[in-house]
N, C-alpha and C positions, 0 to 999 in steps of 0.2 A: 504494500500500500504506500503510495505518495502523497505525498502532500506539501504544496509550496510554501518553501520557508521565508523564500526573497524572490519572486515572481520577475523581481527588476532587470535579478544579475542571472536569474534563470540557475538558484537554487534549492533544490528538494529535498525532505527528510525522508526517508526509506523506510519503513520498516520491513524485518526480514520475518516469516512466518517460525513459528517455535516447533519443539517436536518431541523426541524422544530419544535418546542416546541409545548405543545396544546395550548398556546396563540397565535400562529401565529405566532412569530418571527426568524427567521431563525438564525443558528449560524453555524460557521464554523466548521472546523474539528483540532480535535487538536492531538498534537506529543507527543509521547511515548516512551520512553526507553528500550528500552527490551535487556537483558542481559543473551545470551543461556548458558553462562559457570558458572554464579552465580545463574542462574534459578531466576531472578527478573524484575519487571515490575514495573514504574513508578504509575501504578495504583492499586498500593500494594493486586494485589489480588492472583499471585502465593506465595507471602510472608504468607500472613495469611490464604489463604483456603486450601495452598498447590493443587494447580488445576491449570491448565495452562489458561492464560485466553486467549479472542480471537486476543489480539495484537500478544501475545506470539504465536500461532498456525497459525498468518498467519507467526511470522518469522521462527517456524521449517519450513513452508511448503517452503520458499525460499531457506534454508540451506539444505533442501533435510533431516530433520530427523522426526523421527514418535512424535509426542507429546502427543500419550497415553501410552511409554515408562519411568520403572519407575525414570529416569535420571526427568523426567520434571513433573511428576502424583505421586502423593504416594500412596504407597500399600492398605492403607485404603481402597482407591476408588475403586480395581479392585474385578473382581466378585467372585474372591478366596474367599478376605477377607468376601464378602457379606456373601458367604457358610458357611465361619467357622463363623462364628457368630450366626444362627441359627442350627449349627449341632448337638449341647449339646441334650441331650432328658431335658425332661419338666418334673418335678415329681408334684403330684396333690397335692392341698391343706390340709392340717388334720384340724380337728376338732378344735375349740378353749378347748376345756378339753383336747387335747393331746399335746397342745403344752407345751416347756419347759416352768420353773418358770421363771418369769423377776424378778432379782435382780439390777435393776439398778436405775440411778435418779425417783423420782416420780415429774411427771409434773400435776401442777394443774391451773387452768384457771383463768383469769382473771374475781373477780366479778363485776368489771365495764362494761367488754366487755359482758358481757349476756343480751340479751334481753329475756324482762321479759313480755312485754305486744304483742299483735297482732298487726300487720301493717308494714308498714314500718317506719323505724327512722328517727328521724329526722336528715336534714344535718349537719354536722358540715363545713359552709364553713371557709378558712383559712382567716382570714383575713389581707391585703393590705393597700399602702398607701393610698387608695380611701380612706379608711375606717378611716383613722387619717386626712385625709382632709374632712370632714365630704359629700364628695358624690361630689359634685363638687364647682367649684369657690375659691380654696384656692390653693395656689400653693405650689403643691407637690414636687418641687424643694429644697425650703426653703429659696429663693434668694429676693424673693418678687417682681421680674419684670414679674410674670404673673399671679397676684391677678387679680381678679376679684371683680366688687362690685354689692352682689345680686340685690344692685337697680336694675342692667342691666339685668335683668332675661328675656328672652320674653316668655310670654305663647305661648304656641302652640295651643291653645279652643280661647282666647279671642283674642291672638296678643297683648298686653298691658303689659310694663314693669314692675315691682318689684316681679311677682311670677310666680309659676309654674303652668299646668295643675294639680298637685296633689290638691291645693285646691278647684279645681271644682271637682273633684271626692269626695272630702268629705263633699262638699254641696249636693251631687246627692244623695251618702247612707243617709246622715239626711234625705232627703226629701221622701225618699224609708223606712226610719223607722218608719217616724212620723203619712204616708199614714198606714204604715201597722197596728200600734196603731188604727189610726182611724176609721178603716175599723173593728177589732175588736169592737169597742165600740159600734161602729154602729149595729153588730149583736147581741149585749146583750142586746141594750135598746130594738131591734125589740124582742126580744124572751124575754123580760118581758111587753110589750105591748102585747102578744101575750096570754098571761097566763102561759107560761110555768116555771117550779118550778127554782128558780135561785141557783145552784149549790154553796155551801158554800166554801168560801177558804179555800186552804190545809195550 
């Protein structure tokens, strides 16, 4: 909706319709400035796209003038410009043996940036103030009113203060390594009970 603020200088106040966000919450509708003799809008988009935006085209449509007129659109936009832009003819590619000599800078590459092996590289993450606070419990402020002390840690496996779930994960690999040793050992002394020739270390 429009409505003339200065009829004189041929400027409008806008309002924009309200709605609903995808959270749910409704908001109103908010007011706009639109300026038909500076060609400008409070929503700086005739400013930098040069394109009349739609606050701006409901106020020519009140003022009664065209706003695909190039007073409010720039030339760029219309289908003139579209044509000359593609009217040039196209000439094909030559050969790399025909083209001229390059006498100019010689660029040569970075031998750090090469990758030299297969796969993918490793990350290089940036590292953060986590990362000078050793991960958590230290206060990344530097004020000291939100230290923490690891005694208060609570596992999330046991429920029991001073540590983390990480030292049950490296109880579980020991216990998954020691199994795996054993189980080998197990198949060596069966296959030298068995008679079979016992393969000499490399």
């Amino acid at each position: 909706m429009a409505k003339p603020y200065d009829p004189e200088h041929h400027v409008y106040s806008v309002r924009a319709v309200g709605g609903t966000n995808p959270g749910g919450e409704r908001y109103g509708g908010r007011n706009y400035r639109v300026n038909l003799t500076t060609v400008e809008c409070t929503c700086m988009t005739p400013q930098l796209l040069h394109v009349p935006c739609s606050h701006m085209i409901i106020a020519c449509k009140s003022r009664g003038v065209c706003h695909t007129s190039p007073d409010y659109m720039a030339p760029l936009y219309s289908k003139v410009a579209t044509l000359r832009t593609w009217e040039s003819r196209f000439e094909p590619f030559l050969d790399p043996t025909q083209l001229p000599d390059y006498n100019g800078e010689q660029y040569v590459p970075d031998s750090e940036l090469i990758k030299l092996k297969k796969g993918r590289r490793k990350k290089k993450r940036l590292h953060g103030e986590m990362d000078e606070a050793n991960g958590y419990g230290l206060d990344m402020y530097g004020t000291g009113d939100f230290n923490q002390d690891p005694l208060l840690n609570l596992c999330s496996v046991c429920h029991k203060t001073g540590h983390r779930k990480e030292q049950h994960m490296k109880r579980r690999r020991k216990k998954r390594g020691s199994r795996r040793r054993g189980n080998n050992r197990s198949r060596l002394t069966t296959a030298e009970q068995d008679g079979a020739p016992r393969l000499p270390a490399p």
